[in-house]
DSSP file (Angstrom, degrees, kcal/mol; ACC not computed):
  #  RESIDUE AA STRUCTURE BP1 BP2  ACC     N-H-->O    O-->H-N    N-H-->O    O-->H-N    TCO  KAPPA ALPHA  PHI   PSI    X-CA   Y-CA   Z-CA
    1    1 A X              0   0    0      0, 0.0     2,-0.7     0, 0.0    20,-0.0   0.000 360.0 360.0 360.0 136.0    0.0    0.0    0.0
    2    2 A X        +     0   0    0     16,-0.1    16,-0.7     2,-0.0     2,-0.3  -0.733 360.0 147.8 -80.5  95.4    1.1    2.9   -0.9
    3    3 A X  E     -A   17   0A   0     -2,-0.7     2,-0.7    14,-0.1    14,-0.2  -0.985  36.3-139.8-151.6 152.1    1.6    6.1    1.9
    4    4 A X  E     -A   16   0A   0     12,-2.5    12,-1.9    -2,-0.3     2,-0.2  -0.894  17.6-159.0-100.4 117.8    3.1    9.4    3.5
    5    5 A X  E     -A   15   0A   0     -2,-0.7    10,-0.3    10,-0.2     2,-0.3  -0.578  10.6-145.4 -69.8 164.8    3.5    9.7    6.9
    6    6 A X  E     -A   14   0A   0      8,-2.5     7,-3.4    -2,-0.2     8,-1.6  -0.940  20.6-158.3-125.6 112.2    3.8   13.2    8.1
    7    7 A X  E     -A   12   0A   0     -2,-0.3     2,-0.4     5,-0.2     5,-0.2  -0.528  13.4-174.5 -76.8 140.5    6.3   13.6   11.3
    8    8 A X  E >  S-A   11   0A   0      3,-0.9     3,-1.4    59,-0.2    59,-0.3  -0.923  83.8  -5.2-114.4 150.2    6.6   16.4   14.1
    9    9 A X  T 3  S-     0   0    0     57,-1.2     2,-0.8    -2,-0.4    59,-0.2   0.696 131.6 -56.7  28.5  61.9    9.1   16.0   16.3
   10   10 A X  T 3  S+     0   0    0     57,-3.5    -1,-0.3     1,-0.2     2,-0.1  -0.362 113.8 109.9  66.6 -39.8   10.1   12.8   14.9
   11   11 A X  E <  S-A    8   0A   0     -3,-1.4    -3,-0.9    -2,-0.8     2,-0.6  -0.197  75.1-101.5 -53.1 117.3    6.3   11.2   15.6
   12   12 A X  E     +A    7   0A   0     -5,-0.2    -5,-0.2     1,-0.1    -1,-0.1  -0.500  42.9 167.3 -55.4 118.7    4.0   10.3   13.4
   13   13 A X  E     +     0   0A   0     -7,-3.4     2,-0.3    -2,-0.6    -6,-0.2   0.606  55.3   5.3-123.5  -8.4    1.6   12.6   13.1
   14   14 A X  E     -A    6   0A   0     -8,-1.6    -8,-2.5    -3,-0.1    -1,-0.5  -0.907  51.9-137.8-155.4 147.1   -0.5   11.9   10.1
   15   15 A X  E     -A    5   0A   0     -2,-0.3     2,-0.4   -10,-0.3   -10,-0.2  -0.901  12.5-167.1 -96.9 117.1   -1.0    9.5    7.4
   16   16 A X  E     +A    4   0A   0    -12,-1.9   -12,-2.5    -2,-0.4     2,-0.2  -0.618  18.4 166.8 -66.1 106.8   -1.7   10.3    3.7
   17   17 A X  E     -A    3   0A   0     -2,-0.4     2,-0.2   -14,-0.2   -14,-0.1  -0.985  42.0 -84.2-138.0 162.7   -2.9    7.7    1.5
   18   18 A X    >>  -     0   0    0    -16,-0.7     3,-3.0    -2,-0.2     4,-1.2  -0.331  35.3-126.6 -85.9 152.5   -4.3    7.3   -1.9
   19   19 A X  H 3> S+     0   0    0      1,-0.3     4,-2.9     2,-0.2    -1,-0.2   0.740 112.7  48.8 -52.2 -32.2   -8.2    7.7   -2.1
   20   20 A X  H 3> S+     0   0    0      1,-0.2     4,-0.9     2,-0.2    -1,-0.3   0.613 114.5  49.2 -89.4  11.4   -8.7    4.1   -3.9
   21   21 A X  H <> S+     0   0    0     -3,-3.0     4,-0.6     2,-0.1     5,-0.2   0.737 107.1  51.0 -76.0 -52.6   -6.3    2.5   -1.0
   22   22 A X  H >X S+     0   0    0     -4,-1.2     4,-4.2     2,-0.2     3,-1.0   0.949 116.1  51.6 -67.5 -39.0   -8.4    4.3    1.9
   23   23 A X  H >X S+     0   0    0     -4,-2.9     3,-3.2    -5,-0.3     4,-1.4   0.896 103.0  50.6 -48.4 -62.1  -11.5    2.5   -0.2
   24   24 A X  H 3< S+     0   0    0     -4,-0.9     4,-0.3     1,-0.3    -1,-0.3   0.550 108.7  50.7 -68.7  14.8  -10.5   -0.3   -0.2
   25   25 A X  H <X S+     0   0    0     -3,-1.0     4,-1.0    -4,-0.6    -1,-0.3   0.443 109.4  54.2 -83.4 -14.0   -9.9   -0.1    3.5
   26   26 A X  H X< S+     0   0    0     -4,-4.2     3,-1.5    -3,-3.2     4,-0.4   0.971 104.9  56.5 -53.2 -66.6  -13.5    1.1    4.0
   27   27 A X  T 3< S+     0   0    0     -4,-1.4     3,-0.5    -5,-0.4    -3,-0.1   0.638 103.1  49.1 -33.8 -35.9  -14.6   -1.8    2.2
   28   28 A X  T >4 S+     0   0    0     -5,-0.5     3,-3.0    -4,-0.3    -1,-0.3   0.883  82.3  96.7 -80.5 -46.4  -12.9   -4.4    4.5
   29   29 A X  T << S+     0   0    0     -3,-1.5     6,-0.2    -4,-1.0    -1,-0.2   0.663  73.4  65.7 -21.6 -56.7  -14.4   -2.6    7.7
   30   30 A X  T 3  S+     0   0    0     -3,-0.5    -1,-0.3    -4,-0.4     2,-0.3   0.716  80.7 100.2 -46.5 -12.2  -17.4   -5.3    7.6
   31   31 A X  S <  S-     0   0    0     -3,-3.0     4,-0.4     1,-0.1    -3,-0.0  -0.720  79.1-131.6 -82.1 143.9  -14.5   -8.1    8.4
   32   32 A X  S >  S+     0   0    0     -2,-0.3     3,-1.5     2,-0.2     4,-0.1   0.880 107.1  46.8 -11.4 -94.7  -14.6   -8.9   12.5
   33   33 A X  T 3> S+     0   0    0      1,-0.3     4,-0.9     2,-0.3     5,-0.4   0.676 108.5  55.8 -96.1 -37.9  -11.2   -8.6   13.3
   34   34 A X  H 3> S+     0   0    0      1,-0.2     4,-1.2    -6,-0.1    -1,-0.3   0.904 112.3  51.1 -66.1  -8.7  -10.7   -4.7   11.0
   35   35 A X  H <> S+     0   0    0     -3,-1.5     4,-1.0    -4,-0.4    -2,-0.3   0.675 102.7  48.4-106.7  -5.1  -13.4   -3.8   13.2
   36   36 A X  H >4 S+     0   0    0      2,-0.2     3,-2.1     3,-0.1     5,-0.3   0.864 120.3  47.3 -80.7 -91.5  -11.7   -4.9   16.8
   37   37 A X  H 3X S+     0   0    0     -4,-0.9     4,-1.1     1,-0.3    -2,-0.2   0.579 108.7  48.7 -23.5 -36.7   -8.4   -2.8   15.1
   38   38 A X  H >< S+     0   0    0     -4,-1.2     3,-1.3    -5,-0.4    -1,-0.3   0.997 114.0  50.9 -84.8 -45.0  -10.6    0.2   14.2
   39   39 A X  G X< S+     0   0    0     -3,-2.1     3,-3.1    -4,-1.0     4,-0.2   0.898 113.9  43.4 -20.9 -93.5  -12.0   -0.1   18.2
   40   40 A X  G 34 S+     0   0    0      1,-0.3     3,-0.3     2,-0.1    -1,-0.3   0.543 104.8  59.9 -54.1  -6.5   -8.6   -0.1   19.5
   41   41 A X  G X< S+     0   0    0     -3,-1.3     3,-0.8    -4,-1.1    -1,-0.3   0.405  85.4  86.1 -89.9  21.6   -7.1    2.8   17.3
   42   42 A X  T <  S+     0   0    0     -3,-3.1    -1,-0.2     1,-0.3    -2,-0.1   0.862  84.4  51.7 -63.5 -46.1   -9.9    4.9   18.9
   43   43 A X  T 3  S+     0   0    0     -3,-0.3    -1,-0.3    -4,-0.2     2,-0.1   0.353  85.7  96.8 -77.3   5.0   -7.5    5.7   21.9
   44   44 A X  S <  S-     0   0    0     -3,-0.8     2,-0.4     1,-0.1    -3,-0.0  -0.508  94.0 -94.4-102.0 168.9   -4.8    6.8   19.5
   45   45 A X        -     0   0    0     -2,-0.1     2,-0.2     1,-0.0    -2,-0.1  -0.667  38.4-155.0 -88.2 137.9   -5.2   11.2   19.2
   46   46 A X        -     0   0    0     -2,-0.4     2,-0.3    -4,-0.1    -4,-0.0  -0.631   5.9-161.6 -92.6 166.2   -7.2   12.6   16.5
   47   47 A X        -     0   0    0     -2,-0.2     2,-0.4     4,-0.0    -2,-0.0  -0.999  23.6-101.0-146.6 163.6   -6.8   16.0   15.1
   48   48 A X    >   -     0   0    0     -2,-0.3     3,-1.5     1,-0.1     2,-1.3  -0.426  26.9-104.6-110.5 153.6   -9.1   17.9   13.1
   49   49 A X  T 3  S+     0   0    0     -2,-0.4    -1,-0.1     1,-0.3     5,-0.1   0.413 117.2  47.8 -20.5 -23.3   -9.5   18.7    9.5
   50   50 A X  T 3> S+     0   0    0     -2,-1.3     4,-2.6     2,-0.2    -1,-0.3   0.967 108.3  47.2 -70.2 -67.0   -8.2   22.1    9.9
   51   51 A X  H X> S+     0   0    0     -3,-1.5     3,-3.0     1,-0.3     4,-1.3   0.935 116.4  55.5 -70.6 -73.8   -5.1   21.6   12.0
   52   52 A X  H 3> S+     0   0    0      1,-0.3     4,-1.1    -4,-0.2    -1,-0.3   0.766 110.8  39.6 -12.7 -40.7   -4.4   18.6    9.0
   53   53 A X  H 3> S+     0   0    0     -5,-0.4     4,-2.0     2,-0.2    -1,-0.3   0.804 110.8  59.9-100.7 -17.3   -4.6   20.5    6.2
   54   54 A X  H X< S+     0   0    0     -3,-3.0     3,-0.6    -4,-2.6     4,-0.4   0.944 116.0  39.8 -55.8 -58.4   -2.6   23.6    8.1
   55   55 A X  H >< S+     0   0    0     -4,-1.3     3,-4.1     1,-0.2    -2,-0.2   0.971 113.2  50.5 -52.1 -71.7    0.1   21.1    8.4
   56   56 A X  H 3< S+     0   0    0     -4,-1.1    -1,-0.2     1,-0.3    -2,-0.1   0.641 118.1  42.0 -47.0 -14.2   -0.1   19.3    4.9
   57   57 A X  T << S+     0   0    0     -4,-2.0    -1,-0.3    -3,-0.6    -2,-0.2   0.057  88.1 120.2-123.7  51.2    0.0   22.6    3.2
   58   58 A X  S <  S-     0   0    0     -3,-4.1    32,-0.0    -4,-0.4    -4,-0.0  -0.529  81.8 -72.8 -92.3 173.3    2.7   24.6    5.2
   59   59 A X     >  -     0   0    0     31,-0.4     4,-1.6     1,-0.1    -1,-0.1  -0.246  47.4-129.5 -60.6 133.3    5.9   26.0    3.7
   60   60 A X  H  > S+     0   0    0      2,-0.2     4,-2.2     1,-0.2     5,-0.3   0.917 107.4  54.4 -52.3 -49.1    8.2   22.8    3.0
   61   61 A X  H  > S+     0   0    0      2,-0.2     4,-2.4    28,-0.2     5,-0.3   0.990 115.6  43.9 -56.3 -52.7   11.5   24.2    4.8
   62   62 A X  H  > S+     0   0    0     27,-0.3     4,-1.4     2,-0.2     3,-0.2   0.969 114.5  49.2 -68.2 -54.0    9.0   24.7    8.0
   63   63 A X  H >X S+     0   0    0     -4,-1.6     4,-1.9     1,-0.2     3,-0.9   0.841 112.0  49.8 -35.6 -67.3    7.4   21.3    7.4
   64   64 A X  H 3X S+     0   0    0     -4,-2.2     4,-1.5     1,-0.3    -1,-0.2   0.807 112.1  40.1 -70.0 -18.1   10.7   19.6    7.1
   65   65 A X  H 3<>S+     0   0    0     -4,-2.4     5,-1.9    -5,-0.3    -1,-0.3   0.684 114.0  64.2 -85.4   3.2   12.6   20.6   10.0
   66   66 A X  H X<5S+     0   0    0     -4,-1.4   -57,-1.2    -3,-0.9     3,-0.7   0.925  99.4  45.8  -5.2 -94.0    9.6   20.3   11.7
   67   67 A X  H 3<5S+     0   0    0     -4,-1.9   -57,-3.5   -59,-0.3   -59,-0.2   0.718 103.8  59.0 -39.5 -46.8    9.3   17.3   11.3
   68   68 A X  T 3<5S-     0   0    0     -4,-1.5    -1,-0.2   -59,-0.2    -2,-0.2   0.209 112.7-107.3 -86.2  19.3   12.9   16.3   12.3
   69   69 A X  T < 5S+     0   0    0     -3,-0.7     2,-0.2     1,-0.2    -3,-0.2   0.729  74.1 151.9  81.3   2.0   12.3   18.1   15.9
   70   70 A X      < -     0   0    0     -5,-1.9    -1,-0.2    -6,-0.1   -61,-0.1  -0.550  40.7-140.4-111.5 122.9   14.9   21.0   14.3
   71   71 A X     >  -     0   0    0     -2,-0.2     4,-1.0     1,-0.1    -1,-0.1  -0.263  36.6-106.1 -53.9 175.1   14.5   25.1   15.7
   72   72 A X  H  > S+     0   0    0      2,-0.2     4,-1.2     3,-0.1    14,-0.2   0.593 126.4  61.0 -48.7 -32.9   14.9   27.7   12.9
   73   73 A X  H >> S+     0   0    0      2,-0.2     4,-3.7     1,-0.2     3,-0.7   0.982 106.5  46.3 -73.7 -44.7   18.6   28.2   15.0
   74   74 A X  H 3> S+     0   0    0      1,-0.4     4,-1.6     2,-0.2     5,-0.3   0.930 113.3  44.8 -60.6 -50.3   19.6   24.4   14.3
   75   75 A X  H 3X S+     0   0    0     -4,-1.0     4,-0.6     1,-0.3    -1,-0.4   0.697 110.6  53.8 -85.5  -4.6   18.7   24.3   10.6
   76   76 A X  H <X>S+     0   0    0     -4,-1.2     4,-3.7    -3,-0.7     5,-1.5   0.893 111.8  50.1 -72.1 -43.4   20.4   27.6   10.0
   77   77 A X  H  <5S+     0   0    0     -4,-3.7    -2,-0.2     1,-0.2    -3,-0.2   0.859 107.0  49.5 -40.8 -47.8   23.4   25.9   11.7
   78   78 A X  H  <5S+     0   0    0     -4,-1.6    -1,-0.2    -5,-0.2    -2,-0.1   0.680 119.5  38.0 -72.6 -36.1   23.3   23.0    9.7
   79   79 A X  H  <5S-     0   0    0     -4,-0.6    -2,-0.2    -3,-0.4    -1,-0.2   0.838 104.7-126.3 -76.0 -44.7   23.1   25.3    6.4
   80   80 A X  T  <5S+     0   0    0     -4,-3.7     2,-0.3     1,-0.3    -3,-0.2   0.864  74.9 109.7  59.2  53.6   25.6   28.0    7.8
   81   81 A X  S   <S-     0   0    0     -5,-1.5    -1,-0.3    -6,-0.1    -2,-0.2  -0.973  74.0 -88.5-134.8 159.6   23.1   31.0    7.2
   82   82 A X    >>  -     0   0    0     -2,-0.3     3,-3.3     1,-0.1     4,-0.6  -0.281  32.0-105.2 -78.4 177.6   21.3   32.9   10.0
   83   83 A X  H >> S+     0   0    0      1,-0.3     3,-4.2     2,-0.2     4,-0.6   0.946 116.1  63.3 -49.8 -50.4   18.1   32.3   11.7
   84   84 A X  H 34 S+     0   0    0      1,-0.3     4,-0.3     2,-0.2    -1,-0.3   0.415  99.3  46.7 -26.0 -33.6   16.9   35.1    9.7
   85   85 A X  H <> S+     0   0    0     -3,-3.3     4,-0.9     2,-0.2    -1,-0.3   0.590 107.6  53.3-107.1  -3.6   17.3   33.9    7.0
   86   86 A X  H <X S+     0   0    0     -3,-4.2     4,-1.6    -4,-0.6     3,-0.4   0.966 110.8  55.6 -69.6 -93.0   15.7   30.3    7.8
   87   87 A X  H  < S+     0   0    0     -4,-0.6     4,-0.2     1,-0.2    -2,-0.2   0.275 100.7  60.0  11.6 -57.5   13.0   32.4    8.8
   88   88 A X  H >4 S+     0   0    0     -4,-0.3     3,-4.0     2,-0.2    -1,-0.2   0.985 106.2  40.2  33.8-127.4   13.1   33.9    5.5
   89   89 A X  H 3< S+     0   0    0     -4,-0.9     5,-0.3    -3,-0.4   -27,-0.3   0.715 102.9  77.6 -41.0 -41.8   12.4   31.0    3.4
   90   90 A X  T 3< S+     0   0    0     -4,-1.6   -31,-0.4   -29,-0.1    -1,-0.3   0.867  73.7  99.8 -31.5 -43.5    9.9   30.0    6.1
   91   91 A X  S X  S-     0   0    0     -3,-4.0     3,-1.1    -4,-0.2     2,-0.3  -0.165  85.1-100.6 -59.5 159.3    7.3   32.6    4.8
   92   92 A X  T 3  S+     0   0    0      1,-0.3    -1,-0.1   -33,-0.1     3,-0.1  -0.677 105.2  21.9-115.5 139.8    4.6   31.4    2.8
   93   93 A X  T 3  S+     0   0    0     -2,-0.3    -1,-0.3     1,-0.2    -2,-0.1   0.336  94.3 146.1 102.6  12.3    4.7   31.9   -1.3
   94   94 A X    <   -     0   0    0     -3,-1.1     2,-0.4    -5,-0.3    -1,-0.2  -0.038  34.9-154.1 -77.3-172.2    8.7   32.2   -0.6
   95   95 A X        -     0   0    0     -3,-0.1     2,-0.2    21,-0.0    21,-0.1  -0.761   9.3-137.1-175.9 140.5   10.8   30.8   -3.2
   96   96 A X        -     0   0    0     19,-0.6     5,-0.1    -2,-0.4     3,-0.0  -0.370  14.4-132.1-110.0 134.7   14.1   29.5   -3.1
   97   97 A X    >>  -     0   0    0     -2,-0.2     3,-1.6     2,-0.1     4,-1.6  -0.443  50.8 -90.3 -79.5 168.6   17.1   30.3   -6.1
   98   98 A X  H >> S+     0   0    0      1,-0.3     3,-4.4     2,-0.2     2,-2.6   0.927 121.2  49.0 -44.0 -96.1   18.9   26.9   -7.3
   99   99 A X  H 34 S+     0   0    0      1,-0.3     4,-0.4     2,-0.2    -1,-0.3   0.253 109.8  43.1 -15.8  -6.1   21.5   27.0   -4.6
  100  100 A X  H <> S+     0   0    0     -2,-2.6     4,-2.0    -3,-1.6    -1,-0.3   0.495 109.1  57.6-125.5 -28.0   19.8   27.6   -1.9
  101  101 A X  H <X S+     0   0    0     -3,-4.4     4,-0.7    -4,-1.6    -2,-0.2   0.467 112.5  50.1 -74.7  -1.2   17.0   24.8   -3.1
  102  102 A X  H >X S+     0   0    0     -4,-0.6     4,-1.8     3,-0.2     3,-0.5   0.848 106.3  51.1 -98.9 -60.1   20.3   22.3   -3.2
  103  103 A X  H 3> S+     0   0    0     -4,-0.4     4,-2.9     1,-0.2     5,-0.4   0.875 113.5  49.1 -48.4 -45.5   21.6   23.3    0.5
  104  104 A X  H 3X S+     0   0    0     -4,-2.0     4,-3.6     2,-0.2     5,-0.3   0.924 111.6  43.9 -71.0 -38.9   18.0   22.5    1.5
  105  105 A X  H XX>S+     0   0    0     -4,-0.7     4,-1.8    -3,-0.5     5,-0.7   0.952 114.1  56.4 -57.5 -72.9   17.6   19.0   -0.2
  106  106 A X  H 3<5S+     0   0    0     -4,-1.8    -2,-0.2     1,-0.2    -1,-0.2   0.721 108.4  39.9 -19.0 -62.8   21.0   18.3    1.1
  107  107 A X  H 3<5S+     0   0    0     -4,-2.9    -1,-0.2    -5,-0.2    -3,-0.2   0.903 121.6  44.3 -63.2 -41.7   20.4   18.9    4.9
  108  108 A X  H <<5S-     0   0    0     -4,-3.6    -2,-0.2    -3,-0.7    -1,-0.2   0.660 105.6-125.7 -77.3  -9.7   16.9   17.2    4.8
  109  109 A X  T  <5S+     0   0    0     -4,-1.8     2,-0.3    -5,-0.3    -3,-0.2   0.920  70.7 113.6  76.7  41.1   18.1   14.1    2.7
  110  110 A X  S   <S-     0   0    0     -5,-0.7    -1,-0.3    -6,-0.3    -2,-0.2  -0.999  75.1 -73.8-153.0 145.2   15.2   14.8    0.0
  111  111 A X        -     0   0    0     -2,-0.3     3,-0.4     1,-0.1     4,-0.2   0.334  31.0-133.8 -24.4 157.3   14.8   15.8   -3.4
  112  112 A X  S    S+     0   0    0      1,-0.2     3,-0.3     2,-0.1    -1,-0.1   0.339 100.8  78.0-105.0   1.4   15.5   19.5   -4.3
  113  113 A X  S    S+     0   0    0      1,-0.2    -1,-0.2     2,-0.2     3,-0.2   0.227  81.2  73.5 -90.1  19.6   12.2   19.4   -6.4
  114  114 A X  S    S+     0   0    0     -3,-0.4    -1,-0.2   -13,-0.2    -2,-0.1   0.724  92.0  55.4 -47.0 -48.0   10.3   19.8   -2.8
  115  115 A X              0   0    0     -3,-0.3   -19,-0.6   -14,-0.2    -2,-0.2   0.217 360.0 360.0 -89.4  10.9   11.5   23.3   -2.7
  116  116 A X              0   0    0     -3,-0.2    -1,-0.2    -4,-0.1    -3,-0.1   0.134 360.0 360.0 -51.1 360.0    9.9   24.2   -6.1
């Protein structure tokens, strides 16, 4: 099956999968034993449609270091620019020259077409 977690602070904090996957987990619901599993993931935390879609469409640079638990100070460290300028790149509609879209793949370990 095919899916993206989305991490904060190292944690799973959502999963994304594609709409004919999540059917065919609908479908199955009527088996016994998916429906003891859907019981016990009751106690796991929800969050709601808003805070989901805040996260899933936030600036990528804030998303990944986000995710990896990282201030603004750390990933400017990591880069060797100031916070300021992590900060910077935070904002939403920014957009990032080649070089600067390489330094970012690099530090997060991910494609530089993220930061497009």
């Amino acid at each position: 099956m095919e899916y993206q977690t989305i991490k904060e602070n190292g944690k799973v904090k959502f999963v994304v999968l594609p709409v004919k996957d999540f059917q065919v987990i609908l479908d199955r619901i009527e088996d016994e034993s998916d429906l003891r599993d859907i019981c016990e993931a009751k106690s796991e935390p929800l969050y709601d449609q808003n805070e989901a879609e805040d996260y899933i469409f936030m600036n990528s640079v804030k998303r990944e270091r986000i995710e990896r638990g990282w201030t603004q100070e750390e990933l400017a460290r990591r880069i060797g620019v100031k916070q300021a300028t992590v900060s910077k790149w935070e904002r939403e509609g920014a957009v990032y020259r080649r070089p600067t879209r390489q330094k970012l793949a690099k530090v997060f370990g991910i494609s530089e077409a993220s930061f497009s």
